[in-house]
C-alpha positions as CSV (number, residue, x, y, z in Angstrom):
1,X,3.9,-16.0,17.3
2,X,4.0,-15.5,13.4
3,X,7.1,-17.3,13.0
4,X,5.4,-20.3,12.7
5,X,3.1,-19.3,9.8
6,X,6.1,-17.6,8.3
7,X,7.6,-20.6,8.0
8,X,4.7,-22.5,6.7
9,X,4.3,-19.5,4.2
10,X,8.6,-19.9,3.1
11,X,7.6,-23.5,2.2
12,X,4.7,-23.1,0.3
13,X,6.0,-20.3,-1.6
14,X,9.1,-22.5,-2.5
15,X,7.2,-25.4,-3.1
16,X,4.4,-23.6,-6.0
17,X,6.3,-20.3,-6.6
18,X,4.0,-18.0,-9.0
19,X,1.7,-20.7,-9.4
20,X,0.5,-19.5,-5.6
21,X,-2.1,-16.5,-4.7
22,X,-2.7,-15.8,-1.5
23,X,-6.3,-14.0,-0.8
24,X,-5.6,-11.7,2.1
25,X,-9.3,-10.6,3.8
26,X,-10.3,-9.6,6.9
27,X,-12.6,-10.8,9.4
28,X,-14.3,-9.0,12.0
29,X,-14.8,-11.2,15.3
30,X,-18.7,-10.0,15.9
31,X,-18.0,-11.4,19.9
32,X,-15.9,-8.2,20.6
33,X,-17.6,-5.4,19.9
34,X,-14.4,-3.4,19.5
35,X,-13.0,-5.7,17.0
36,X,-15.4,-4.0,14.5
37,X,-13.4,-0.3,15.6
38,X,-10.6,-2.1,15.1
39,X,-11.4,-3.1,11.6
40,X,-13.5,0.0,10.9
41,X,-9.9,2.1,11.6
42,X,-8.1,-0.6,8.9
43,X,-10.9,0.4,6.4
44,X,-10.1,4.2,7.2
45,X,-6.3,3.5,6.2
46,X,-7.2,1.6,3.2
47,X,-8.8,4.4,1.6
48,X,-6.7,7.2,2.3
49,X,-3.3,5.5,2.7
50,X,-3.9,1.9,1.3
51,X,0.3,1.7,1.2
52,X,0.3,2.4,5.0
53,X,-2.5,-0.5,5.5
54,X,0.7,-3.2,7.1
55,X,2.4,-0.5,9.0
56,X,-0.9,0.4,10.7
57,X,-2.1,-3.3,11.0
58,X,1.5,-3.8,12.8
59,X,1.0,-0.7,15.5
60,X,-2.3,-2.1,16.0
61,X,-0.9,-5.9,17.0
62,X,1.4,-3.8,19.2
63,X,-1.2,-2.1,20.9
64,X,-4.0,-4.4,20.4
65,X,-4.4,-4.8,24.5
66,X,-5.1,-1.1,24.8
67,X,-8.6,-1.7,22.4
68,X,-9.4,-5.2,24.1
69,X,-13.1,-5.2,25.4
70,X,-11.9,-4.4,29.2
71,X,-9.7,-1.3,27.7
72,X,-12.4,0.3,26.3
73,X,-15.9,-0.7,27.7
74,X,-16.2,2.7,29.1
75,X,-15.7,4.8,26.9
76,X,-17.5,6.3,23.8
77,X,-17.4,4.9,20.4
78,X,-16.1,8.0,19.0
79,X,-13.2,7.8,21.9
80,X,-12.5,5.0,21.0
81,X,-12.0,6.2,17.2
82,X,-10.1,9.1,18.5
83,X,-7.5,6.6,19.6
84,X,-7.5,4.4,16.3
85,X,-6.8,8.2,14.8
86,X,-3.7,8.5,16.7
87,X,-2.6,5.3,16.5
88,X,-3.3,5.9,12.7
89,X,-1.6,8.8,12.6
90,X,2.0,7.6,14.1
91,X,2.0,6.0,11.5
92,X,2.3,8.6,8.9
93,X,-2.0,8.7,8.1
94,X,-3.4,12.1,8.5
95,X,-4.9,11.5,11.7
96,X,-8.0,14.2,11.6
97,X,-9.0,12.7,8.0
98,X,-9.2,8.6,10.0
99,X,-11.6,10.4,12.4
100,X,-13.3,12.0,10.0
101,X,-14.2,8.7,8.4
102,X,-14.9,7.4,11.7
103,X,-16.8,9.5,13.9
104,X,-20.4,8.6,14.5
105,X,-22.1,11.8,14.2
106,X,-24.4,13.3,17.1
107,X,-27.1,14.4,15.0
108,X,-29.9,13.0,12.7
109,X,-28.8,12.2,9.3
110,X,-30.6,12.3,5.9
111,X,-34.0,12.1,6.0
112,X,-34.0,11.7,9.9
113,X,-31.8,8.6,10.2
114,X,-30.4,7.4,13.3
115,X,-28.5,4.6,12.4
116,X,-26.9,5.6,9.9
117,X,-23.3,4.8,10.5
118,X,-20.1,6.3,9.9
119,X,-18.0,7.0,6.5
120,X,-16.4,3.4,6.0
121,X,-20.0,1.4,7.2
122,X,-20.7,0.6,3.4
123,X,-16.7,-0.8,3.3
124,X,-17.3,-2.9,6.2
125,X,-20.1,-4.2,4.9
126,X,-18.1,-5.3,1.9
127,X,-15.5,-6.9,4.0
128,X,-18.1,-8.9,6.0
129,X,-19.6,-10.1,2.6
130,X,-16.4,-11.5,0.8
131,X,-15.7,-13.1,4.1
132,X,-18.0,-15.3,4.2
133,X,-18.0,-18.9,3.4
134,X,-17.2,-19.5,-0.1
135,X,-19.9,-21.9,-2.3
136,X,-19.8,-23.0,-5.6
137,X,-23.4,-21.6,-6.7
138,X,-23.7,-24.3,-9.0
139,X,-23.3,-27.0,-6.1
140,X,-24.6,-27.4,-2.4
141,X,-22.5,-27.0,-0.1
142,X,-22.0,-31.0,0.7
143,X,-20.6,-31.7,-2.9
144,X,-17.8,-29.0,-2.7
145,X,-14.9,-31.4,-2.8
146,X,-12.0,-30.9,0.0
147,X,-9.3,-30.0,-2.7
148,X,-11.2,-27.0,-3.4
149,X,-11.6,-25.2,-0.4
150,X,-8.3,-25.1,1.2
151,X,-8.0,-22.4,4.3
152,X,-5.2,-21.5,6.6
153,X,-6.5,-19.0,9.0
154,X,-4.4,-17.4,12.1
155,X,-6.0,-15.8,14.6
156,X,-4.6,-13.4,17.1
157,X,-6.8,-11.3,19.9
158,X,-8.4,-8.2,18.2
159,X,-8.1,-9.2,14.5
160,X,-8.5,-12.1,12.7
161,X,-6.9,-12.4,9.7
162,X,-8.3,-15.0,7.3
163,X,-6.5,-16.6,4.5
164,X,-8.7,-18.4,2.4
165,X,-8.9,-19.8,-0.9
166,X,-5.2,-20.7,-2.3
167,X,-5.5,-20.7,-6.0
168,X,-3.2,-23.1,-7.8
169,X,-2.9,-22.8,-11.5
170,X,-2.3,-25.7,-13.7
């Protein structure tokens, strides 16, 4: 499956050498609700084990069936965590600490609020911002030439990675 890209990747590293920067972000896929767990767990990793973040991301492709929207439509959001925290924690992540970034908490929280979130909301929200669509804020949108903007994305069933913007120096 990656092969392919691999291969694309060989050749244009060959081809521009250090003169190449790949931009690695994430993108959440808003059409499966558990792609934002999914994501949610990789923003738990990243903060306490940012040098675990690929091996994580790996065990999750392996097992990214088992948090498809059939595997986990019934059951909790916090189950659903609980699982990401294992999955996490084979890994080499302290397990209870993922949760504890995780878990949606069962009471009010300051000043009464409901929907407030978990630990890594504010991070997520972050991700979702530098994801979207770049713009010259100088320029509408029509005028951005071609050149500029070049994109390579590669999708695969619970994440989508998105590589955008290779920077070229002259």
């Amino acid at each position: 499956m990656f092969n392919t890209f691999y291969s694309l990747s060989d050749t244009i590293a060959q081809r521009y050498g250090p003169q190449l920067r790949v931009v690695f972000r994430q993108h959440i896929q808003p059409w499966h609700p558990s792609s934002t767990l999914t994501h949610e767990a990789g923003a738990a990793v990243l903060r306490l084990a940012p040098e675990k973040f690929w091996e994580f991301s790996s065990a999750l492709f392996k097992a990214q069936t088992e948090f498809f929207d059939v595997s986990v439509v019934n059951e909790t959001r916090n189950q659903t965590y609980a699982r990401l925290a294992r999955l996490a924690g084979s890994v080499g992540v302290d397990e209870k600490k993922v949760l504890d970034l995780l878990k949606i908490p069962d009471t009010p929280g300051e000043n009464g609020q409901l929907n407030s979130g978990n630990q890594v909301t504010n991070d997520i929200k972050w991700i979702v911002k530098v994801g979207q669509p770049f713009r010259f804020p100088f320029l509408p949108p029509k005028f951005v030439p071609a050149s500029e903007d070049l994109t390579i994305f590669r999708r695969t069933e619970s994440l989508v990675f998105m590589y955008r913007r290779l920077y070229f120096s002259t």
